[in-house]
C-alpha positions as CSV (number, residue, x, y, z in Angstrom):
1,X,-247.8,7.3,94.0
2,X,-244.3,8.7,94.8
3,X,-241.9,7.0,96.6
4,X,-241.9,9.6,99.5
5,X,-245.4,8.7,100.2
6,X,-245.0,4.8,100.1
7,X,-242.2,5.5,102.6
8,X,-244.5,7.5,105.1
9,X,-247.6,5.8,104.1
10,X,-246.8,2.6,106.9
11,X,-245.7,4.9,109.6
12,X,-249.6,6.9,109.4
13,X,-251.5,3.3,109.7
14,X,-248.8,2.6,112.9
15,X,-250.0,6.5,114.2
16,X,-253.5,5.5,114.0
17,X,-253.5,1.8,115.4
18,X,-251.9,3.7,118.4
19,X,-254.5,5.9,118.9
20,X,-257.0,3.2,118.7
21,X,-255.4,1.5,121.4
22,X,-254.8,4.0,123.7
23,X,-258.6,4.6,123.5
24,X,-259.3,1.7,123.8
25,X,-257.2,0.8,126.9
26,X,-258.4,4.1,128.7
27,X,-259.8,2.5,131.9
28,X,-255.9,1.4,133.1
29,X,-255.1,4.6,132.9
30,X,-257.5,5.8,135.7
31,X,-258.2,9.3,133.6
32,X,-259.9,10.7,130.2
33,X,-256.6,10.6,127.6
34,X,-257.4,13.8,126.1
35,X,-254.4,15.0,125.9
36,X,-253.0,11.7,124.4
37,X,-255.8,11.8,122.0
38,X,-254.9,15.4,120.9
39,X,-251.5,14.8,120.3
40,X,-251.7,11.8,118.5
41,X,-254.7,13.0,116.3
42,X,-252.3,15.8,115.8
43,X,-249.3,13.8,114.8
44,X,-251.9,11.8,112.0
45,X,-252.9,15.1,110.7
46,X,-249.1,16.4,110.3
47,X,-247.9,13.2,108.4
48,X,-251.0,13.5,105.8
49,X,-250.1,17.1,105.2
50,X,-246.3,15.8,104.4
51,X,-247.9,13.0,102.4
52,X,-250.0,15.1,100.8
53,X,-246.8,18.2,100.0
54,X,-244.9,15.3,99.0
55,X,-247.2,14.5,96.3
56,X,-247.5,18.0,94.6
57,X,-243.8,18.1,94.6
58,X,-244.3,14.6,93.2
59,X,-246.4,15.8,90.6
60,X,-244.5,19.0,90.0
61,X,-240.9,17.1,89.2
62,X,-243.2,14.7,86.8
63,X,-244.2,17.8,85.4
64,X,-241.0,19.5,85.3
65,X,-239.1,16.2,83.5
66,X,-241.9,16.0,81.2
67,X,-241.2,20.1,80.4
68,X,-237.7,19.0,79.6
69,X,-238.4,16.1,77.5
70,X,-240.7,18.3,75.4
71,X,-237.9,20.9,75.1
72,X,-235.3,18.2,74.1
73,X,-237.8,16.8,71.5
74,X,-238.8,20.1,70.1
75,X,-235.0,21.0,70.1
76,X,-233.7,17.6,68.3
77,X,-236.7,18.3,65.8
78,X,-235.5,22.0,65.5
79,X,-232.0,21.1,64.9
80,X,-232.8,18.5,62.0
81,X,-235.6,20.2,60.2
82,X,-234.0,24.0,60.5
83,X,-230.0,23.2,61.2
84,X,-229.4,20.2,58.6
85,X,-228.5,17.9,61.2
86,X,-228.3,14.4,61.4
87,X,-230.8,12.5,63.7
88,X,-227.6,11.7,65.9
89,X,-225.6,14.9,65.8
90,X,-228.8,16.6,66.6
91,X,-229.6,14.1,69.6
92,X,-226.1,15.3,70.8
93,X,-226.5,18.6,70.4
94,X,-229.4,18.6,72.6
95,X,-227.5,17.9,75.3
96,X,-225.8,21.2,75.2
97,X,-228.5,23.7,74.0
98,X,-232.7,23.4,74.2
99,X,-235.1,25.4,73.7
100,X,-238.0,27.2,74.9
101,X,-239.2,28.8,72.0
102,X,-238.2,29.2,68.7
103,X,-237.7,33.2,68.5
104,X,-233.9,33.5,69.1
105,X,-232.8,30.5,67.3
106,X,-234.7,31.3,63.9
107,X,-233.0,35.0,64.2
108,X,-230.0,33.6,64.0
109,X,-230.4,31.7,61.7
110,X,-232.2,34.2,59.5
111,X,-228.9,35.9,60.2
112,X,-226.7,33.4,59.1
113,X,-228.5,33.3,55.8
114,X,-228.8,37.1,55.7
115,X,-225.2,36.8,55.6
116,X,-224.6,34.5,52.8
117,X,-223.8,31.2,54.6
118,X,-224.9,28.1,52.8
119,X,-226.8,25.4,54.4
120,X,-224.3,23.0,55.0
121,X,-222.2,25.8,56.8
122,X,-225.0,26.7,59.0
123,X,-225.0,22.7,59.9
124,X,-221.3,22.5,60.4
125,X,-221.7,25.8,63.0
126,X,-224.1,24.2,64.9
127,X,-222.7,21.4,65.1
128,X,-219.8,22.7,67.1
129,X,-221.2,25.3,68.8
130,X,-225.3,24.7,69.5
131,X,-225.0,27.3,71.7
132,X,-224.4,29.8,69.0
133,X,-228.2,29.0,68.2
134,X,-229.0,31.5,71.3
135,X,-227.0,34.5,71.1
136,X,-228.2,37.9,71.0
137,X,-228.5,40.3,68.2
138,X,-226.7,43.2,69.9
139,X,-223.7,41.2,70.3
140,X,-224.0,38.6,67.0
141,X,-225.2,41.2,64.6
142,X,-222.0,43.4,65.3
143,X,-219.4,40.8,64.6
144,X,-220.9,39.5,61.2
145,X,-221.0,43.1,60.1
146,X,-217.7,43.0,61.0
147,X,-216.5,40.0,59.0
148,X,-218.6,41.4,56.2
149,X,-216.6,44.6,56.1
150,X,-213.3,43.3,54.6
151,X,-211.6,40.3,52.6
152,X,-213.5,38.0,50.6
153,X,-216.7,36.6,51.8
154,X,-216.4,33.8,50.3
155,X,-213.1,33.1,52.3
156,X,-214.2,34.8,55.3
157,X,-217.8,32.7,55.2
158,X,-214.9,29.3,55.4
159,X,-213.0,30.6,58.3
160,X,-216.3,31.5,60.6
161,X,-217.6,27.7,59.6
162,X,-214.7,26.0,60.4
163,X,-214.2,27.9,63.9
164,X,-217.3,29.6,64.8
165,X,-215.8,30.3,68.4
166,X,-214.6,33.6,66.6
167,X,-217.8,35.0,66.5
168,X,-217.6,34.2,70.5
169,X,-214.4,36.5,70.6
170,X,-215.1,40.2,72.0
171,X,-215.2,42.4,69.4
172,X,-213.9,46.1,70.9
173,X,-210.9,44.1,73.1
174,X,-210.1,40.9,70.6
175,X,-211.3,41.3,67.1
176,X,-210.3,44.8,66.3
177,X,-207.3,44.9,68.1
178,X,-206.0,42.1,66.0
179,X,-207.6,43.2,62.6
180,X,-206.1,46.5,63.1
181,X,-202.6,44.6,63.5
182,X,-202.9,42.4,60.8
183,X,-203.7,44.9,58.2
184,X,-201.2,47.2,59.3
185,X,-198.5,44.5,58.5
186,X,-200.1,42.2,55.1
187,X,-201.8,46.3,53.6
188,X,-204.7,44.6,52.2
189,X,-208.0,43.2,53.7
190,X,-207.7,40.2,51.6
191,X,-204.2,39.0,53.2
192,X,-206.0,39.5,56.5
193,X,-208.8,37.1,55.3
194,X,-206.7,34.7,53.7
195,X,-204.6,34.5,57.0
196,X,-207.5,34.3,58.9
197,X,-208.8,31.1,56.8
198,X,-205.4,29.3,57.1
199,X,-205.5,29.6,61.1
200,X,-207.9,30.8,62.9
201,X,-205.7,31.4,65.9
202,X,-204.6,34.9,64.5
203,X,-207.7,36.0,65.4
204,X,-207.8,34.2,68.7
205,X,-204.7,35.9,70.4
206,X,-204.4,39.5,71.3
207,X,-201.8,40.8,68.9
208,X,-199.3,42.0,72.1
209,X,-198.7,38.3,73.2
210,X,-196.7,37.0,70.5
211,X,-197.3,38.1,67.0
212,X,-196.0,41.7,67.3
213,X,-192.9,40.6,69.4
214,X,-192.5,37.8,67.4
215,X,-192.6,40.6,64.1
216,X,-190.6,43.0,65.5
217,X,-187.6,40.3,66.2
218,X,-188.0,39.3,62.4
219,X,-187.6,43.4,61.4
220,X,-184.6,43.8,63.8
221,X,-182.9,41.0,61.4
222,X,-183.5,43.0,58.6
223,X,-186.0,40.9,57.4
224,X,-187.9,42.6,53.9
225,X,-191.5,43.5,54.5
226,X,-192.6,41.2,51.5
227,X,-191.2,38.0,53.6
228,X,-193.0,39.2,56.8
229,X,-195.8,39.0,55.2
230,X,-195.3,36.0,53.1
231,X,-195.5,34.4,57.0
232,X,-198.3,36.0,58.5
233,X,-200.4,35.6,55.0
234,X,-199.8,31.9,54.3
235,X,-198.2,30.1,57.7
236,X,-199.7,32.2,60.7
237,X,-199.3,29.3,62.8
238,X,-195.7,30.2,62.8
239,X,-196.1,34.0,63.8
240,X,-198.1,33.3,66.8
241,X,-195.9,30.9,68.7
242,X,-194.4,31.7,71.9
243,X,-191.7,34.3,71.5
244,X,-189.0,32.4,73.1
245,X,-189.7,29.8,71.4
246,X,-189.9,31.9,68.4
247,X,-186.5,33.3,68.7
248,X,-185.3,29.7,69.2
249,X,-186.7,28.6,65.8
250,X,-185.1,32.1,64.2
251,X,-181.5,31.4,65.5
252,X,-181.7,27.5,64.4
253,X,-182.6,28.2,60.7
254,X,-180.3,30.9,60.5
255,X,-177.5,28.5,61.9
256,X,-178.8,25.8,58.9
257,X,-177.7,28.2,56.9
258,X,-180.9,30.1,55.7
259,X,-180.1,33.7,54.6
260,X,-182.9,35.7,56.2
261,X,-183.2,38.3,53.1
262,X,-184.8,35.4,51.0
263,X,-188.5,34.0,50.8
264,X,-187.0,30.5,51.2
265,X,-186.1,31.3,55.1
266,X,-189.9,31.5,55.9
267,X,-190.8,28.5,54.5
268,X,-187.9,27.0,56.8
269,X,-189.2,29.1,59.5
270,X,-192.2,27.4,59.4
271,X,-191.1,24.2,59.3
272,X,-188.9,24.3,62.4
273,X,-190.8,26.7,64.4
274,X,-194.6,25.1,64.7
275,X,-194.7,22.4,67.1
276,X,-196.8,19.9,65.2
277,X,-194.1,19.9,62.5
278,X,-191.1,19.0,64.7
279,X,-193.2,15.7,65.2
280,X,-193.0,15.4,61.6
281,X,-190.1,16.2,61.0
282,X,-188.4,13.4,63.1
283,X,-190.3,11.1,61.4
284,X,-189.0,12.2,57.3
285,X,-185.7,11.8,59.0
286,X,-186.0,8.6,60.3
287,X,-187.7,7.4,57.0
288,X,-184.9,9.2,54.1
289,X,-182.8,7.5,56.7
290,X,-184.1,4.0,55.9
291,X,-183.1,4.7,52.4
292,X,-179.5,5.5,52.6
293,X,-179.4,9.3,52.8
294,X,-176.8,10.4,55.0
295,X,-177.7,13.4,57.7
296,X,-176.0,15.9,55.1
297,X,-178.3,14.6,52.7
298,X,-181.2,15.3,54.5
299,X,-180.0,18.9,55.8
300,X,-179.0,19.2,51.9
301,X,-182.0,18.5,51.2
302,X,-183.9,20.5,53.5
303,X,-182.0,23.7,52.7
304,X,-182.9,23.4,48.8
305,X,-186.8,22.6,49.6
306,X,-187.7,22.3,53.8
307,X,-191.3,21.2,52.4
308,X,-189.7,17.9,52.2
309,X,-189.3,17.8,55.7
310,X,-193.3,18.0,56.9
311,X,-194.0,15.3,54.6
312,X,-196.1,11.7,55.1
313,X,-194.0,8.6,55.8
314,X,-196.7,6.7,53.2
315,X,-196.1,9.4,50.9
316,X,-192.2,9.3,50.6
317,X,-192.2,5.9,50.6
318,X,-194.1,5.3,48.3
319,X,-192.7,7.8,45.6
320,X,-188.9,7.2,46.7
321,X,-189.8,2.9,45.9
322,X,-191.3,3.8,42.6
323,X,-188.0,6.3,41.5
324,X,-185.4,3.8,43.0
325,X,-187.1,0.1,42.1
326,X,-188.8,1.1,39.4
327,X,-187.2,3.6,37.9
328,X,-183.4,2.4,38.9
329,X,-182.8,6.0,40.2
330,X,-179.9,5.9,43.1
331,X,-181.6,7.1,45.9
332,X,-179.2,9.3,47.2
333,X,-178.9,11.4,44.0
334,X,-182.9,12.6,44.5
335,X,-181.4,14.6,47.5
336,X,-180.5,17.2,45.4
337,X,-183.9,17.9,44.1
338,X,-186.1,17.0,46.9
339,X,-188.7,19.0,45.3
340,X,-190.0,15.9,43.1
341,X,-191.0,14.0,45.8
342,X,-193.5,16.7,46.5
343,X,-194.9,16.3,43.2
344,X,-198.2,13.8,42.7
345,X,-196.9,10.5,42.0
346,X,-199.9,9.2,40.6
347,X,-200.9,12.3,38.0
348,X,-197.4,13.3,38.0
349,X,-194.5,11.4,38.2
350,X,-195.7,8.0,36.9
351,X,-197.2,9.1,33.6
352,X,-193.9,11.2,33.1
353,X,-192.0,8.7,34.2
354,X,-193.8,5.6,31.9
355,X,-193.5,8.1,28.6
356,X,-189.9,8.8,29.1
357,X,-189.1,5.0,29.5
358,X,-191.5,4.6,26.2
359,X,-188.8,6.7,24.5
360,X,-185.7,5.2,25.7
361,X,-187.0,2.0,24.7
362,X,-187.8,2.7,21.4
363,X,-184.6,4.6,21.4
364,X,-186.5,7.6,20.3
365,X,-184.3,9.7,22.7
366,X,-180.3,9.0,22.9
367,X,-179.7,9.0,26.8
368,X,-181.8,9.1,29.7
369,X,-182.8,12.4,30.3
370,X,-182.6,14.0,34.2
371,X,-185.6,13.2,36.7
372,X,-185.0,16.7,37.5
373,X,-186.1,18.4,34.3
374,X,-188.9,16.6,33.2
375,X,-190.6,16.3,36.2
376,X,-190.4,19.8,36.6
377,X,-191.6,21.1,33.1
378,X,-195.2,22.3,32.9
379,X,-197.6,20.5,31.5
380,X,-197.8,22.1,28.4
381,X,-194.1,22.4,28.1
382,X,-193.6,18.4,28.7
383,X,-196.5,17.7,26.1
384,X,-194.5,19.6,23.6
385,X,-191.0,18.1,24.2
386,X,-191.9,14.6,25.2
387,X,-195.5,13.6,24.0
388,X,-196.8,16.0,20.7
389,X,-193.5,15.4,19.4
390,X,-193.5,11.9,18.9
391,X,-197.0,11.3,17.8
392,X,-196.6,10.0,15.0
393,X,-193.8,7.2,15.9
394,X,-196.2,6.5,18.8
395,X,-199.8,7.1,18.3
396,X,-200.9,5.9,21.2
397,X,-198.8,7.8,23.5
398,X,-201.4,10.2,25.0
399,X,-203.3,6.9,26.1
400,X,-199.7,6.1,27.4
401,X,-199.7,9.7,29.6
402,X,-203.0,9.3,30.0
403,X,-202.8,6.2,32.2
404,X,-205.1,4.4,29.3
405,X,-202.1,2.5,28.4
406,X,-198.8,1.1,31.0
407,X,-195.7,-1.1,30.2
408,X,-196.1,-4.0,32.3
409,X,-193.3,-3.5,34.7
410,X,-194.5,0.0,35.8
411,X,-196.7,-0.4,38.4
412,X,-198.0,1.8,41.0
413,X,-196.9,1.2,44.8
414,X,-199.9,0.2,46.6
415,X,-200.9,2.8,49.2
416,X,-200.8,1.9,53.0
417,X,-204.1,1.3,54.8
């Protein structure tokens, strides 16, 4: 029984009762109460019919939620059994997408596969974007032909998984537009896919916003072709900033000192120029700070490698304690070849670092030899020198490299939580 009709239900037995008396009561009137009797049998019959409407719409909203928890069921089933979901990512994804039949989402799905995406790319698509599960073929068909045509699929099957809102993109105002850009500045369709899978955003803007202004302020400094596209291919973050604020990152590089005509001004470009980096960036200073570099040795620093500037606080850390209190290395000094602390310090610069003090402690080598040449050799080229070399006074020593084997005061920094 609804809740309408337990509402009206008490106000139809207080209809009736009044009729009843009325009748009952007709000789103090002093005349037949037919009209009374009309009315109110009239009044009766109106309130049934409303109880009565009340309960087919009673029964049609039961009806209707139970459509809907049937749909959400089949769906949540649909997106586990089909999608690769979990039961709780599914349950989620419900709530933005459900089905009424099966037809459009199996098509795109047999699309997906048609297409050579794996299983657990399909998942991570849905995932995102449920609603992906009912577009049409006239309009999804034409967009994976189109980032079938060119680049790798392999890379171009990563980029669509990890942001499937391109396929959402228009493909005559937005996707073409920008392809045509992008190849007409990197040459080759697989630059254009390769910059595609390190930010999706150059697909994202129209090419007329920023990236061409932003390109053309880079050629009116003379910058080489090769560079340009050194930027676009591996940092397009950097191209499609705002082009004031572009120009704002140009002129502070150059005034660091960067000459534009060298490879080593877009990797300072993109440093200085994306915003997430400048959040970084405070933070390397404050920590080479904590260990006694001086703001020239930082900038030094900077201008020889700007990588080190967009690295982890953990990470610095944790290499500069084992070089300076480990290693007795002035701190200072590793300024001038920032590049190290970029290197792994657990495959890298420890087992390097633990042969070397192996040698100078058997006195197998007659000085200490520079931080900044062995940790830079290739492996095969630091084998040879350091390792193969002195077999035979140390048989053991590529257990020592190897990790198998430590001198007791070596030890590796424990990582932060």
């Amino acid at each position: 029984m609804s809740s309408a009709y337990r509402k009206i239900f008490p106000i139809k037995i207080t209809a009736t009762d009044s009729i009843s008396f009325s009748l009952a009561h007709k000789n103090h009137l002093g005349h037949e109460p037919t009209l009374l009797r009309s009315c109110g049998v009239q009044f009766f019959v109106n309130l049934c019919s409303l109880v009565e409407a009340d309960t087919k719409n009673g029964r049609k909203s039961c009806e209707s939620e139970k459509k809907l928890e049937n749909q959400k069921s089949c769906t949540v089933s649909f997106l586990i059994n089909s999608c690769g979901l979990s039961r709780e990512m599914a349950v989620s994804a419900s709530e933005k997408v459900r089905f009424e039949n099966l037809d459009k989402p199996n098509f795109v799905l047999e699309m997906f596969r048609k297409y050579g995406f794996s299983q657990k790319q399909i998942a991570g698509i849905v995932r995102k974007r449920p609603g992906m599960l009912l577009s049409n073929e006239e309009t999804l068909l034409p967009k994976l032909e189109f980032f079938d045509s060119f680049g790798s699929t392999r890379t171009n099957l990563a980029a669509l998984s990890a942001d499937p809102a391109l396929l959402n993109r228009s493909l005559e105002h937005r996707l073409i537009p920008i392809y045509n850009f992008l190849k007409s500045v990197l040459l080759t369709d697989e630059r254009v896919a390769v910059a595609m899978k390190q930010s999706s955003r150059v697909f994202k803007q129209h090419p007329n916003k920023n990236m061409a202004p932003n390109v053309a302020f880079l050629r009116e400094l003379k910058v080489p072709d090769s560079c340009i596209m050194l930027l676009l291919t591996h940092y397009p973050e950097t191209i499609v900033e705002k082009t004031d604020d572009f120009k704002e990152s140009v002129e502070k590089v150059l005034e660091m000192g960067f000459d534009p005509l060298r490879s080593m001004f877009m990797l300072a470009l993109h440093v200085v120029a994306e915003k997430g980096n400048r959040r970084i960036w405070d933070r390397c200073y404050k920590t080479y700070s904590s260990w006694g570099w001086s703001k020239d040795d930082i900038y030094s620093a900077f201008r020889k490698h700007p990588n080190c500037m967009i690295m982890s606080q953990n990470k610095i850390s944790r290499t500069m304690d084992f070089l300076v209190n480990k290693m007795g290395w002035e701190s200072r000094k590793l300024s001038s070849f920032p590049e190290i602390l970029l290197y792994s310090l657990e495959n890298r610069i420890i087992p390097r670092c633990t042969v070397i003090k192996v040698l100078l402690s058997r006195g197998l080598i007659a000085k200490e030899v520079k931080p900044s040449y062995f940790l830079k050799l290739t492996e095969t080229h630091f084998l040879e020198k350091f390792v193969t070399k002195y077999e035979k006074e140390v048989p053991e020593f590529y257990d020592v490299y190897e990790g198998k084997i430590g001198l007791p005061e070596i030890t590796i920094p424990e990582k932060s939580n």
